[in-house]
Wavefront OBJ file of the C-alpha trace (Angstrom):
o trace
v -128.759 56.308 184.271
v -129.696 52.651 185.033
v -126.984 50.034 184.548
v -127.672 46.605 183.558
v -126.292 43.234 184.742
v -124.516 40.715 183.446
v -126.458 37.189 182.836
v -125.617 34.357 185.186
v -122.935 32.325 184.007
v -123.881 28.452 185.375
v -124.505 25.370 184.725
v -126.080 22.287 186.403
v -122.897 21.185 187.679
v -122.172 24.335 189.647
v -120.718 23.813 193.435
v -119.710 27.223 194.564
v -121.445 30.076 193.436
v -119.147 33.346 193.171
v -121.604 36.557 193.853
v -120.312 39.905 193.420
v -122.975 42.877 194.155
v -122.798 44.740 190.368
v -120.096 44.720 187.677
v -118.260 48.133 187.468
v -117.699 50.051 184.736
v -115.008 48.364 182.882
v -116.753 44.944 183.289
v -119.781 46.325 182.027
v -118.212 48.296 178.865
v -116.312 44.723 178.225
v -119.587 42.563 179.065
v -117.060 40.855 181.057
v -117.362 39.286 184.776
v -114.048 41.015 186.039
v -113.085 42.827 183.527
v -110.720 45.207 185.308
v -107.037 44.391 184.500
v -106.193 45.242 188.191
v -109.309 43.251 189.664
v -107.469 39.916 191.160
v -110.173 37.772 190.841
v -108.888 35.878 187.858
v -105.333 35.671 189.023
v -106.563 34.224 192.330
v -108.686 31.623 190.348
v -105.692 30.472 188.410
v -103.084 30.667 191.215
v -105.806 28.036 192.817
v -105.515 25.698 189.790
v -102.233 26.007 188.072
v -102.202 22.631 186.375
v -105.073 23.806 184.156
v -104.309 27.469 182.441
v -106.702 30.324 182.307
v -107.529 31.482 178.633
v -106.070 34.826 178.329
v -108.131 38.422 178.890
v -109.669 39.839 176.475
v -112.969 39.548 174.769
v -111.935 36.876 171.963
v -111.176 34.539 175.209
v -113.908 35.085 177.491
v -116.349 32.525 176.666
v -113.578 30.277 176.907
v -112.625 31.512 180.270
v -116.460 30.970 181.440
v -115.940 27.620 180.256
v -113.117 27.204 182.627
v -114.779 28.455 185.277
v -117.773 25.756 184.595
v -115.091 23.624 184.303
v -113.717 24.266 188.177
v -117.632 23.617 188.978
v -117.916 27.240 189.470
v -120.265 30.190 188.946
v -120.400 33.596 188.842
v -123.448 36.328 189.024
v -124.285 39.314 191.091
v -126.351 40.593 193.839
v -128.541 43.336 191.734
v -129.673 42.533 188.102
v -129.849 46.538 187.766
v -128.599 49.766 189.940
v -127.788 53.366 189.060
v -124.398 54.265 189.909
v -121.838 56.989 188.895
v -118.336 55.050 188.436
v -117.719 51.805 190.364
v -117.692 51.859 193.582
v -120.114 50.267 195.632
v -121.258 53.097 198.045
v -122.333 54.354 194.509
v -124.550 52.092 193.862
v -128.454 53.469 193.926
v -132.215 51.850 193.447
v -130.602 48.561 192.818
v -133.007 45.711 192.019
v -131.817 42.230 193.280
v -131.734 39.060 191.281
v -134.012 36.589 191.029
v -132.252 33.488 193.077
v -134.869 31.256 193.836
v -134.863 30.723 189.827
v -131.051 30.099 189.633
v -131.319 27.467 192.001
v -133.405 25.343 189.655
v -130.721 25.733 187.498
v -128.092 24.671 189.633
v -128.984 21.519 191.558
v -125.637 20.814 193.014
v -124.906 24.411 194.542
v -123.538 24.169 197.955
v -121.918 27.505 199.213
v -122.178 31.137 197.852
v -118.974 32.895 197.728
v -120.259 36.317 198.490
v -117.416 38.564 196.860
v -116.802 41.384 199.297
v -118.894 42.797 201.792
v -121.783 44.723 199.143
v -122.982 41.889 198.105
v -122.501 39.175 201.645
v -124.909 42.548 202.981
v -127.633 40.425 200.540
v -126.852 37.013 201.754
v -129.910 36.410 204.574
v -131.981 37.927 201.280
v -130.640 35.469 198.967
v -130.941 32.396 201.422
v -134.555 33.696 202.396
v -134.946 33.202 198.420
v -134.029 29.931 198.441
v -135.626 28.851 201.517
v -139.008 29.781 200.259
v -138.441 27.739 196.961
v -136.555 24.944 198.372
v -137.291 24.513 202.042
v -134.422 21.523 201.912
v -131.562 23.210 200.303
v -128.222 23.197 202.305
v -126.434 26.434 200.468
v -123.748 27.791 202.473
v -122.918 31.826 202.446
v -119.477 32.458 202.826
v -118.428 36.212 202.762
v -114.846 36.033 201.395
v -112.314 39.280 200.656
v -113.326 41.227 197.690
v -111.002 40.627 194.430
v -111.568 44.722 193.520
v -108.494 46.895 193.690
v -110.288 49.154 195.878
v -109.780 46.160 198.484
v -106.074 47.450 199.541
v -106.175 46.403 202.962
v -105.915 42.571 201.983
v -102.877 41.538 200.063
v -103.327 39.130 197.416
v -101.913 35.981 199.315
v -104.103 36.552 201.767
v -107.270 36.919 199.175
v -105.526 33.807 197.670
v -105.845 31.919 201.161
v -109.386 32.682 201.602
v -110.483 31.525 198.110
v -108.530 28.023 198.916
v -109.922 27.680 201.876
v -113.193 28.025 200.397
v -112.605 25.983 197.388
v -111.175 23.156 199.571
v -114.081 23.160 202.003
v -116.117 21.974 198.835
v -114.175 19.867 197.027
v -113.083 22.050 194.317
v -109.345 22.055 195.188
l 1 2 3 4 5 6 7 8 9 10 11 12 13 14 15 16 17 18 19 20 21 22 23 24 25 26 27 28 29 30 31 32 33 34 35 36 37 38 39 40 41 42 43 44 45 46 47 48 49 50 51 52 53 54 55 56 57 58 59 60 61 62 63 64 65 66 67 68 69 70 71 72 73 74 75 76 77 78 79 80 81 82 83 84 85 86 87 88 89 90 91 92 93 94 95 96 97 98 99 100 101 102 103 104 105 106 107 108 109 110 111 112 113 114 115 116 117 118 119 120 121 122 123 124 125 126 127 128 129 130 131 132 133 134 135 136 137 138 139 140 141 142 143 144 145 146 147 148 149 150 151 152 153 154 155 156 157 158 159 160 161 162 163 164 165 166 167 168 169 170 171 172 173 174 175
């Protein structure tokens, strides 16, 4: 069955683009970015900014939550705008069709780095900056590949998830 993405959530004062490579299955049943209760990517976001609270989970909160995120001068999309894939994982993922990037751009003048989340979707990045180049020869967009936020990610602890995301958000001013 083919699975569709989740739209871009941006705007024109985005900094750090966070790119996962497809939302899994609870994201996608929630039409949620992160929508797994054990996915840490949330509680690393508001461990990095605990002066200003995240809106609570749940689908009554989540534009609100997206408006934090704009907020923090962040982003969030993914890799493939469609895939087939059985479950969640990743190495499931089949036929995938990547996102149009060179179109985001225009939509985010200020992006500086991409936060590639995990190793699926930093697999894309010479693809996405090969988008960008072509539209943009100028643009100075940084790829960082940083430690996925999924639970399947076991071998990282969450402080050191949490250090990578700081060092990250520092590096551009978001911190």
């Amino acid at each position: 069955m083919r699975l569709v993405g989740l739209p871009p959530v941006v705007s024109d004062c985005t900094v750090v683009l966070v790119l996962g490579s497809f939302p899994g299955a609870a994201s996608l049943k929630a039409q949620q970015y992160y929508g797994h209760p054990q996915n840490h990517f949330w509680r690393i976001l508001q461990s990095l900014w605990p002066q200003h609270p995240l809106p609570p989970a749940g689908p009554q909160h989540y534009a609100q939550r997206c408006a934090w995120l704009l907020e923090r001068r962040l982003g969030l999309w993914d890799v493939y705008a469609s895939c087939e894939r059985e479950g969640s994982l990743d190495t499931s993922i089949r036929h995938a069709v990547v996102n149009d990037f060179a179109q985001l751009l225009r939509e985010c003048p200020g992006l500086r780095a991409i936060a590639h989340n995990g190793g699926e979707s930093f697999k894309h990045s010479a693809a996405v900056r090969q988008q960008w180049a072509g539209a943009y020869p100028g643009a100075q967009v940084q790829s960082v590949r940083l430690p996925s936020t999924s639970p399947a990610n076991a071998s990282w602890s969450f402080e050191r998830k949490q250090t990578a995301w700081a060092e990250l958000m520092a590096a551009h001013g978001l911190l």
